[in-house]
N, CA and C atoms as a LAMMPS dump frame, in Angstrom:
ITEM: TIMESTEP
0
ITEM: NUMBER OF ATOMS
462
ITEM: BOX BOUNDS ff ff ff
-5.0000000000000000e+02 5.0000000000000000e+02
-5.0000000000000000e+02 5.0000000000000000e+02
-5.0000000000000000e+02 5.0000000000000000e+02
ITEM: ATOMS id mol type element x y z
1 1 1 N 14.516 2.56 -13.03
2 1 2 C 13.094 2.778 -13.216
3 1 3 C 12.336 1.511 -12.829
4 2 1 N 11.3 1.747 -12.138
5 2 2 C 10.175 0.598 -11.639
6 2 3 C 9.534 -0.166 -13.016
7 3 1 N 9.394 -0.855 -13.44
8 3 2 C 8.929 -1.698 -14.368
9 3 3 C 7.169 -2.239 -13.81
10 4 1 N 6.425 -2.156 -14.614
11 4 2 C 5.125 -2.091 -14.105
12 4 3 C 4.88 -3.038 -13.42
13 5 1 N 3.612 -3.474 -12.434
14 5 2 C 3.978 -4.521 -11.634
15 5 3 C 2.522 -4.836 -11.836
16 6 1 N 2.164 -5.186 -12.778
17 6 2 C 0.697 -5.929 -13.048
18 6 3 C 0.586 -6.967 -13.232
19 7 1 N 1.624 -8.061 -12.727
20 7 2 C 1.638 -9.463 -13.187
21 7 3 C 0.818 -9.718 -11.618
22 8 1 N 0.233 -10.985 -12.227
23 8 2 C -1.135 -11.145 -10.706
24 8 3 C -0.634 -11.57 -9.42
25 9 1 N -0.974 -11.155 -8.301
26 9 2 C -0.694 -11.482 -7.306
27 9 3 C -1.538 -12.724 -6.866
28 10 1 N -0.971 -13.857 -6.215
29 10 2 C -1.626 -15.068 -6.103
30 10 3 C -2.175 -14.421 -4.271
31 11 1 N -3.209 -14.486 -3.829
32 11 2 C -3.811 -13.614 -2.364
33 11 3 C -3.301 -14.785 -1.468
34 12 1 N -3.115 -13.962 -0.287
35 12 2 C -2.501 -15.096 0.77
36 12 3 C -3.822 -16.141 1.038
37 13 1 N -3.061 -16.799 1.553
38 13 2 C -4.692 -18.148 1.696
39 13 3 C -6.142 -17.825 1.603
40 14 1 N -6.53 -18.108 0.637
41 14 2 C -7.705 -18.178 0.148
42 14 3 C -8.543 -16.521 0.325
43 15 1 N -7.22 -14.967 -0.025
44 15 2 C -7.563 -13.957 0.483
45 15 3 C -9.118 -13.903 1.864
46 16 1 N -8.36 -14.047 2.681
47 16 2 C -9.597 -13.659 3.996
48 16 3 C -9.489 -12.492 4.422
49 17 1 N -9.434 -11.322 3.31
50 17 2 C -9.452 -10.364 3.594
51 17 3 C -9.775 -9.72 2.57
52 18 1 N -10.682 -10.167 1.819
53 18 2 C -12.013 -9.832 1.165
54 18 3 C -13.31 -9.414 1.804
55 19 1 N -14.121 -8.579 1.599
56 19 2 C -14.691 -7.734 1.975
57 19 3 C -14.309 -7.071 3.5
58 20 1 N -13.145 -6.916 3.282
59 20 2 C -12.866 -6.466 5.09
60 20 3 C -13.853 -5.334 5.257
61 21 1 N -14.06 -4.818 6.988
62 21 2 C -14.554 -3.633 7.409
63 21 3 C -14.074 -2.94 6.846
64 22 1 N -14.818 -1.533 6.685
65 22 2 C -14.03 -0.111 6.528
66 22 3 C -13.195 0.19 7.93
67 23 1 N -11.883 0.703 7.316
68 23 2 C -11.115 0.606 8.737
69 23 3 C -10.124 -0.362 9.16
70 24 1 N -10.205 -1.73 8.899
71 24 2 C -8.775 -2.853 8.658
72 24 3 C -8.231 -3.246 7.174
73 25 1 N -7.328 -2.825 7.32
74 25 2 C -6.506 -3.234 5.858
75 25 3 C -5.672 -4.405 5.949
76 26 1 N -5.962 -5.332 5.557
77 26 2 C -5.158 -6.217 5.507
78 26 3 C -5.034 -6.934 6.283
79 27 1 N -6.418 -7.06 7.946
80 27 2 C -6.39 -8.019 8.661
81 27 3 C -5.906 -7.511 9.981
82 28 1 N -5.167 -5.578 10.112
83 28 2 C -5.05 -4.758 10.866
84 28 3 C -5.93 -3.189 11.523
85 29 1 N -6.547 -3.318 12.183
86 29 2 C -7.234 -2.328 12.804
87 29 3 C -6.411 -0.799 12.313
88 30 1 N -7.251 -0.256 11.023
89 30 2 C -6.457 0.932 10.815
90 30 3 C -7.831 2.537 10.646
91 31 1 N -8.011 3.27 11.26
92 31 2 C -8.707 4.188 11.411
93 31 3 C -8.965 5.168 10.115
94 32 1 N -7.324 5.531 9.737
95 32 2 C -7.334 6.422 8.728
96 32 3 C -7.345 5.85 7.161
97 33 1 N -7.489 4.171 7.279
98 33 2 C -8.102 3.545 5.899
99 33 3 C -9.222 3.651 6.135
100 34 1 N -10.415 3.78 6.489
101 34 2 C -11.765 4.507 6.454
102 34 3 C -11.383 5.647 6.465
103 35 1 N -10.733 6.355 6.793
104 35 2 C -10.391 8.118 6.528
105 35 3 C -10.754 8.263 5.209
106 36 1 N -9.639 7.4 4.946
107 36 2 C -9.159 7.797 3.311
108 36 3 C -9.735 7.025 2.116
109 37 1 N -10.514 6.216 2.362
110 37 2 C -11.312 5.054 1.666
111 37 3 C -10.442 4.379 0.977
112 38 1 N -9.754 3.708 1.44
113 38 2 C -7.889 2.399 1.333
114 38 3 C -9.019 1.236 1.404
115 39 1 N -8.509 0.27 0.414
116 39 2 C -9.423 -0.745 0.666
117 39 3 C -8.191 -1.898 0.012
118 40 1 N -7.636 -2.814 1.121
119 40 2 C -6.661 -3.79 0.47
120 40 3 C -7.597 -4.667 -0.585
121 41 1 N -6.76 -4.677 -1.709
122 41 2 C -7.243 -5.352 -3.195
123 41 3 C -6.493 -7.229 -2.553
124 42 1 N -5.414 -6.933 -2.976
125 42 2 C -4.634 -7.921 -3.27
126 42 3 C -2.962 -8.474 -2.417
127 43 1 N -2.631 -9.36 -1.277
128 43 2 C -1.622 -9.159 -0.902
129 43 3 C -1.402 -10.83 -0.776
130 44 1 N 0.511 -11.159 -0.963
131 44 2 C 0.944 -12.029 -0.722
132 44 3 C 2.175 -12.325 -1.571
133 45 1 N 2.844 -12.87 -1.549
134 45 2 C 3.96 -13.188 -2.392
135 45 3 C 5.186 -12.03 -2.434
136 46 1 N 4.866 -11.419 -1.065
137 46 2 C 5.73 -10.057 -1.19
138 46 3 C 4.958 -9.017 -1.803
139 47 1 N 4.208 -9.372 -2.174
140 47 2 C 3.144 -7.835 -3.09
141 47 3 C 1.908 -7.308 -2.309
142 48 1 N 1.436 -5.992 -2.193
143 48 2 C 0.406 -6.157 -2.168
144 48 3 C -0.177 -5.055 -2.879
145 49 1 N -1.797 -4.738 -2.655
146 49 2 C -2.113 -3.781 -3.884
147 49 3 C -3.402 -3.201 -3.42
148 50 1 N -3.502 -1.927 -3.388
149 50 2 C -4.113 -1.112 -2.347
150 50 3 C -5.428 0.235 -3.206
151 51 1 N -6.473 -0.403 -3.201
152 51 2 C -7.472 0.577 -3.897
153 51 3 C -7.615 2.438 -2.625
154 52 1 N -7.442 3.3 -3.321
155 52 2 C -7.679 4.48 -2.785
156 52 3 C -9.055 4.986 -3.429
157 53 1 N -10.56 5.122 -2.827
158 53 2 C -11.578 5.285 -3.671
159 53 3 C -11.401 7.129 -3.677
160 54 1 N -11.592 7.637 -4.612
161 54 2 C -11.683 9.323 -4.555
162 54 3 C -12.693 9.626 -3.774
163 55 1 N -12.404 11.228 -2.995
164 55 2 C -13.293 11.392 -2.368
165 55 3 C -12.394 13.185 -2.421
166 56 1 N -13.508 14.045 -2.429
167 56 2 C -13.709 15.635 -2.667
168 56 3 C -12.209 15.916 -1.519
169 57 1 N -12.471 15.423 -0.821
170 57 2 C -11.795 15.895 0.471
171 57 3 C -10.406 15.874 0.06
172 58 1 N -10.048 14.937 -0.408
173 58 2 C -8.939 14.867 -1.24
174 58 3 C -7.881 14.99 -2.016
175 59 1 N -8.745 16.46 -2.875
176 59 2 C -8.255 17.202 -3.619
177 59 3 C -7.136 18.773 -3.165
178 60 1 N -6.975 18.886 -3.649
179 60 2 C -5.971 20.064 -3.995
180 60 3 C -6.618 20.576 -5.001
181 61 1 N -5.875 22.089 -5.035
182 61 2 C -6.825 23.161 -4.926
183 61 3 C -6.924 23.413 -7.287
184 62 1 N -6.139 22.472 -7.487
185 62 2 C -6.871 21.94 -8.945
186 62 3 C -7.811 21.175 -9.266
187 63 1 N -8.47 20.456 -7.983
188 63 2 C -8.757 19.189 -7.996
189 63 3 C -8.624 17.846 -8.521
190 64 1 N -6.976 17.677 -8.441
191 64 2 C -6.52 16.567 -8.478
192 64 3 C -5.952 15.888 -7.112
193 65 1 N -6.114 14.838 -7.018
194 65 2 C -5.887 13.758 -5.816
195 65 3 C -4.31 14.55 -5.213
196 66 1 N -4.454 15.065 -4.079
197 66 2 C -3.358 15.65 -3.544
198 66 3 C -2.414 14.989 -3.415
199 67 1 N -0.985 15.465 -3.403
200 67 2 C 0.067 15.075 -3.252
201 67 3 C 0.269 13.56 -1.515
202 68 1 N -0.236 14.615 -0.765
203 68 2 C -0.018 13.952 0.227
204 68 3 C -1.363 12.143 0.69
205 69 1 N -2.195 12.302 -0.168
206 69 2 C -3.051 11.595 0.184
207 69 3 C -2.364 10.576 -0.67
208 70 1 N -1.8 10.596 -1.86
209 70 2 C -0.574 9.669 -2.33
210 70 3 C 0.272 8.784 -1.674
211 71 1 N 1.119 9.573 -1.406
212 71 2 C 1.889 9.244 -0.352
213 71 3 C 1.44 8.514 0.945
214 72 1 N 0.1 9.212 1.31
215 72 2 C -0.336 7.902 2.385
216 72 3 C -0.545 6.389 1.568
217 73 1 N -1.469 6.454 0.264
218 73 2 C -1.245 5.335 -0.226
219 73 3 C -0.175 4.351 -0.359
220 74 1 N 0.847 5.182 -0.683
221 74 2 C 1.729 4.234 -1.405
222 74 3 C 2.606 3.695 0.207
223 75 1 N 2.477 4.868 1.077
224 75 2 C 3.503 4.085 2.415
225 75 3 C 2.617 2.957 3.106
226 76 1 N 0.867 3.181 2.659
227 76 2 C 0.148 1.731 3.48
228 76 3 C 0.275 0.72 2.407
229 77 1 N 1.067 0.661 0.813
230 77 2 C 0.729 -0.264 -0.102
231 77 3 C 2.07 -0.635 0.674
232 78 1 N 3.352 -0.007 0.391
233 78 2 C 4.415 -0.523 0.615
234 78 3 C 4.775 -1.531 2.061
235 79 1 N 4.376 -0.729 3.127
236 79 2 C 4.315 -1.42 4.308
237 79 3 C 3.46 -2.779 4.209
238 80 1 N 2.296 -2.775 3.476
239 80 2 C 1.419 -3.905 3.617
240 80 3 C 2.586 -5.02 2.552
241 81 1 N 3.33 -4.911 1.731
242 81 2 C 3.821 -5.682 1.019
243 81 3 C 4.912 -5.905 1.773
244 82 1 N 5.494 -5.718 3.004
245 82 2 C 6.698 -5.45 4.022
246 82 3 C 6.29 -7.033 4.641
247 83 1 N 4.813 -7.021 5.096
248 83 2 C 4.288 -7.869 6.211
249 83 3 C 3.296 -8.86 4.959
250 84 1 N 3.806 -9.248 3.646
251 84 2 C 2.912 -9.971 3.188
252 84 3 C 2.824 -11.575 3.544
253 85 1 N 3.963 -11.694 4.195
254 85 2 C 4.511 -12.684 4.74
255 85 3 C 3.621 -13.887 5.593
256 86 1 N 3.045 -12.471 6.674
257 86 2 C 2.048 -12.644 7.207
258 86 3 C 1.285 -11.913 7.767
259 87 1 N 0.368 -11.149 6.925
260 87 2 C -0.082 -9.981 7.186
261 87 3 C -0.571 -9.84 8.79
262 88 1 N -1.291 -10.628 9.294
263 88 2 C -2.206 -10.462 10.317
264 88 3 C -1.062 -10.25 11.876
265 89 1 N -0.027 -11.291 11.597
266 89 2 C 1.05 -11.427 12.748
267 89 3 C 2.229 -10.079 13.173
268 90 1 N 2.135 -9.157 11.685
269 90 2 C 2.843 -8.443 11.91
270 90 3 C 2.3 -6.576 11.94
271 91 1 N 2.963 -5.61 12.356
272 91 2 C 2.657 -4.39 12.245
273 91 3 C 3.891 -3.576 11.478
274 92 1 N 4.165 -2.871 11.197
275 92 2 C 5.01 -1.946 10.098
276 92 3 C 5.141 -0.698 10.535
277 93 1 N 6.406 -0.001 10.778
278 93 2 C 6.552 1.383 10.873
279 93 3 C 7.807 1.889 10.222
280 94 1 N 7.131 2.787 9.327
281 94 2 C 7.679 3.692 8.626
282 94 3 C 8.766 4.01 8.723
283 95 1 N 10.613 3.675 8.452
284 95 2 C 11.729 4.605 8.444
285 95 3 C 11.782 5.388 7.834
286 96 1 N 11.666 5.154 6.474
287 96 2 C 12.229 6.17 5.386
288 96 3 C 10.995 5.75 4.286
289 97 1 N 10.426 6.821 3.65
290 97 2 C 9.493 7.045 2.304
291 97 3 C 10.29 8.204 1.109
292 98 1 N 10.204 7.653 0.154
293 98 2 C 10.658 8.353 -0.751
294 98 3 C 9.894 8.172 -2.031
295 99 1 N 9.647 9.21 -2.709
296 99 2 C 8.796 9.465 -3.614
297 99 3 C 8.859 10.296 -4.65
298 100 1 N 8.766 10.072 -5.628
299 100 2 C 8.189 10.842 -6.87
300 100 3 C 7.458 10.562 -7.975
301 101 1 N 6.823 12.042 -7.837
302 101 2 C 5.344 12.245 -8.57
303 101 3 C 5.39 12.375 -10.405
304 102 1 N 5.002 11.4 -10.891
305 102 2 C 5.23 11.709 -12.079
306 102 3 C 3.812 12.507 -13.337
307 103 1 N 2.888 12.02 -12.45
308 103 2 C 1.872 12.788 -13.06
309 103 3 C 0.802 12.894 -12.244
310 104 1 N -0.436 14.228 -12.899
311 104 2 C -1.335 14.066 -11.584
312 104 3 C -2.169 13.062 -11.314
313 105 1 N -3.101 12.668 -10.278
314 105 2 C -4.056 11.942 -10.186
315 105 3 C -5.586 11.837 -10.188
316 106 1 N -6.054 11.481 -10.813
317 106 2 C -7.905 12.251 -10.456
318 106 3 C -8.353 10.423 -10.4
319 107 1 N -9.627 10.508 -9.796
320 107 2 C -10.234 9.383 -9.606
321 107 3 C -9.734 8.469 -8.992
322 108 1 N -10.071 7.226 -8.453
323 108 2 C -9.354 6.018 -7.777
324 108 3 C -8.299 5.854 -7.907
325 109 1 N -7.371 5.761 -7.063
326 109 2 C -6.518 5.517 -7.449
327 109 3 C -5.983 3.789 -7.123
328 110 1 N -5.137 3.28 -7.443
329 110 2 C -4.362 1.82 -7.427
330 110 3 C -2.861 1.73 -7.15
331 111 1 N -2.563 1.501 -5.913
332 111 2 C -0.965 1.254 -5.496
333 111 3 C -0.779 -0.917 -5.494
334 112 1 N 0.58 -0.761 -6.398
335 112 2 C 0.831 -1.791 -6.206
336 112 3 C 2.192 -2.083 -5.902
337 113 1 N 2.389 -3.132 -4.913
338 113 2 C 3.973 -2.919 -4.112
339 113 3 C 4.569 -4.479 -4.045
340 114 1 N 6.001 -3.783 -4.189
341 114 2 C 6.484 -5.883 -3.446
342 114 3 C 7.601 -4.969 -2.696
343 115 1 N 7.916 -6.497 -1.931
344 115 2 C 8.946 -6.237 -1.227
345 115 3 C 10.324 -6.495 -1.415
346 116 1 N 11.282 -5.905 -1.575
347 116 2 C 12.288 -6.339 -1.875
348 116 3 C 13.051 -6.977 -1.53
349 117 1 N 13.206 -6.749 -0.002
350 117 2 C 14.087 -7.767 0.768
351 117 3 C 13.423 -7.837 1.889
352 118 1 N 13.087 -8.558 2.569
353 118 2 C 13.109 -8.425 4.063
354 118 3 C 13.953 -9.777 5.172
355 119 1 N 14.434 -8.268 6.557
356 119 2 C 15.44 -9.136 7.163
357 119 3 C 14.983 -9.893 8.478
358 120 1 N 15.645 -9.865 9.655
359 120 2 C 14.904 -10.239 10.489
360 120 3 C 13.779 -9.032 11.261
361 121 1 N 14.052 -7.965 10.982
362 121 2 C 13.332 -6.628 11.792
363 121 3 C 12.718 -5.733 10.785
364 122 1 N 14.236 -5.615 9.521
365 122 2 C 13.866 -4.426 8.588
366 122 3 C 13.502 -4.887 6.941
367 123 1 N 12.353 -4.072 6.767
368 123 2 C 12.123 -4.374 5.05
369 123 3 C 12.468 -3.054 4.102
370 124 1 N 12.245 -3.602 3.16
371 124 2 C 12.591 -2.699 2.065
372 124 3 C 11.611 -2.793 0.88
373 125 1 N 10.915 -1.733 0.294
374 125 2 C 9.996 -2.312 -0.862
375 125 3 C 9.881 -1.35 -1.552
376 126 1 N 9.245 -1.007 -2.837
377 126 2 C 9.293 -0.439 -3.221
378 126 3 C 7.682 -0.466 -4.373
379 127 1 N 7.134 0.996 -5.122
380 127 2 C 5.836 0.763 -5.505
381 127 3 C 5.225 2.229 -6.676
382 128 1 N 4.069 2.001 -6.587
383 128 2 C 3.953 2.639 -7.793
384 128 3 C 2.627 2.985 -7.517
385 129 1 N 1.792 3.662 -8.049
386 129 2 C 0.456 4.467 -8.261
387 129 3 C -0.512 4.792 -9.494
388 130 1 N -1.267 4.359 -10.229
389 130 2 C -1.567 4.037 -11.094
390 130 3 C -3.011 4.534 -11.05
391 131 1 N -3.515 5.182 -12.007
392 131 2 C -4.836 5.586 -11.806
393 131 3 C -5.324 4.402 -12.729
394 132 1 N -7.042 4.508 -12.604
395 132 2 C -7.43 3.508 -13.175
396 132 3 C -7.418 3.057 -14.73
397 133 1 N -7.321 4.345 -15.3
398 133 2 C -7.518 4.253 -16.713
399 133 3 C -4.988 3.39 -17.051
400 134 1 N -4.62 3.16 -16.207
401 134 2 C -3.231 2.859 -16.127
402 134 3 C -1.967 3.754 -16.48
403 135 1 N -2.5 5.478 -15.665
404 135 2 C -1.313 6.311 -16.075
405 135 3 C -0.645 6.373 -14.382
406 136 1 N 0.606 6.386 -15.078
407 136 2 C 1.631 6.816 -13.69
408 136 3 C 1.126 8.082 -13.146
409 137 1 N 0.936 7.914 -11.772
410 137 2 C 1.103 9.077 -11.213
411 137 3 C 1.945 8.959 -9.906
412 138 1 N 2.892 7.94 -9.487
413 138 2 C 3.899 8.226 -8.597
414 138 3 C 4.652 6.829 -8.604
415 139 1 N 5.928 7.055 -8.167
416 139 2 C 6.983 5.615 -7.872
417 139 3 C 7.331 6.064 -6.125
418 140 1 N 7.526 4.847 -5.594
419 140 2 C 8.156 4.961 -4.486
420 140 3 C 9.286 4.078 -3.994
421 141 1 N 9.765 4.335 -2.622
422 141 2 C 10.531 3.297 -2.221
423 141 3 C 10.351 3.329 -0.675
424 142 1 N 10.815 2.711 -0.165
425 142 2 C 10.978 2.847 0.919
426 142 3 C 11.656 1.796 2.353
427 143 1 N 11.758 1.765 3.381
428 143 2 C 12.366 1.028 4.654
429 143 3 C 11.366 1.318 5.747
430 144 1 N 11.06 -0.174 6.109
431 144 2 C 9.991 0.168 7.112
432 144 3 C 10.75 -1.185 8.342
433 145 1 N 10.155 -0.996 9.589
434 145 2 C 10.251 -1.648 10.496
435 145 3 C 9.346 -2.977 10.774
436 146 1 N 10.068 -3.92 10.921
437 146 2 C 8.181 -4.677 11.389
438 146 3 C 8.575 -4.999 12.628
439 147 1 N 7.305 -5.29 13.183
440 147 2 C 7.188 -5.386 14.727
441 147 3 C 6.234 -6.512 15.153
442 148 1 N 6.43 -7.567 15.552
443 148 2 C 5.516 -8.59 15.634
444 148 3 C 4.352 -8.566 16.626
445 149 1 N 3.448 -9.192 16.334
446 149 2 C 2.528 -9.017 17.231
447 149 3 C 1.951 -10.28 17.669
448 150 1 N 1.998 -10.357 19.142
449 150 2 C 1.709 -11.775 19.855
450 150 3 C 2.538 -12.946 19.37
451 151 1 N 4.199 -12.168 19.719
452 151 2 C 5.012 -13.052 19.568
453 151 3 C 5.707 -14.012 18.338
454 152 1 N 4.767 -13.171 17.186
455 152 2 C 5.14 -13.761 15.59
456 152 3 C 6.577 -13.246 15.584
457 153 1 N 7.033 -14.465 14.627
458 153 2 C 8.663 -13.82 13.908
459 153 3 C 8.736 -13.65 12.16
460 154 1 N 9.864 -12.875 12.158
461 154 2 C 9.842 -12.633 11
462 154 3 C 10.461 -13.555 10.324
C-alpha cells in the first residue's frame, strides 16, 4: 500500500514554473493540460504534484470526476515526477500505467508522485489522487520512457 505522500516537496530551483501558461506543465508545451485544466503545483526531488481544476466536461454520468480523466492525471503526475530531475531537458512516454480506483472523485482534484527509480532511459514511479477535502480516490504505478531533448542526459 502507498503511504501518503504529503511530506513537502522542496520545487526545483526557485520553482520557475509558477504561474506557467495554460497549456505547459512543468516547463513542457502540453495542449491537453489546458484541455483538462492540469496545472503543475509542485516538482523536484523525484516528486511532483499536479492540480486537476473540475470542470462539467469531466464528469460521468453520476457526476463524479470520470474514471478516465484520472488516469490522465495521475500518468501526467507520474511522468512529471519521472523527469523531476530536470524537468525542462527531458520528455516522458508512457510504457505501462496501472491503476486503482479506490473512491469516487468530485471537485479538484490533487495527484502527488515520486519516482522510484530511474535508469539511464527507463523510470518507474508511482502516485496517488487525493481530492481536496484529503480522500483517496486512486493509487497508481507505473514505467515510463524518457527521451531527452536537445541532447540532455539522464
Amino acid at each position: 500500500m502507498i503511504a501518503r505522500m504529503n511530506t513537502p516537496i522542496k520545487d526545483h530551483p526557485a520553482n520557475p514554473f509558477e504561474g506557467e501558461a495554460p497549456g505547459i506543465l512543468f516547463g513542457l508545451p502540453m495542449p491537453m493540460a489546458r484541455a483538462m485544466k492540469l496545472s503543475g503545483e509542485r516538482i523536484g526531488e523525484d516528486r511532483a504534484q499536479i492540480r486537476m481544476g473540475f470542470q462539467p466536461d469531466q464528469a460521468n454520468s453520476r457526476g463524479d470526476v470520470h474514471g478516465g480523466a484520472i488516469a490522465s492525471l495521475l500518468d501526467c503526475a507520474l511522468a512529471s515526477a519521472c523527469r523531476s530531475h530536470d524537468p525542462t531537458a527531458f520528455g516522458v512516454a508512457t510504457i505501462d500505467l496501472t491503476l486503482h480506483y479506490v473512491s469516487a472523485g468530485s471537485g479538484d482534484l490533487i495527484a502527488t508522485a515520486h519516482c522510484e527509480r530511474r535508469g539511464r532511459s527507463i523510470s518507474f514511479a508511482r502516485g496517488e489522487v487525493r481530492s481536496e477535502d484529503g480522500t483517496l480516490v486512486a493509487l497508481a504505478t507505473g514505467t515510463f520512457k524518457l527521451m531527452a531533448r536537445g541532447g540532455a542526459q539522464a
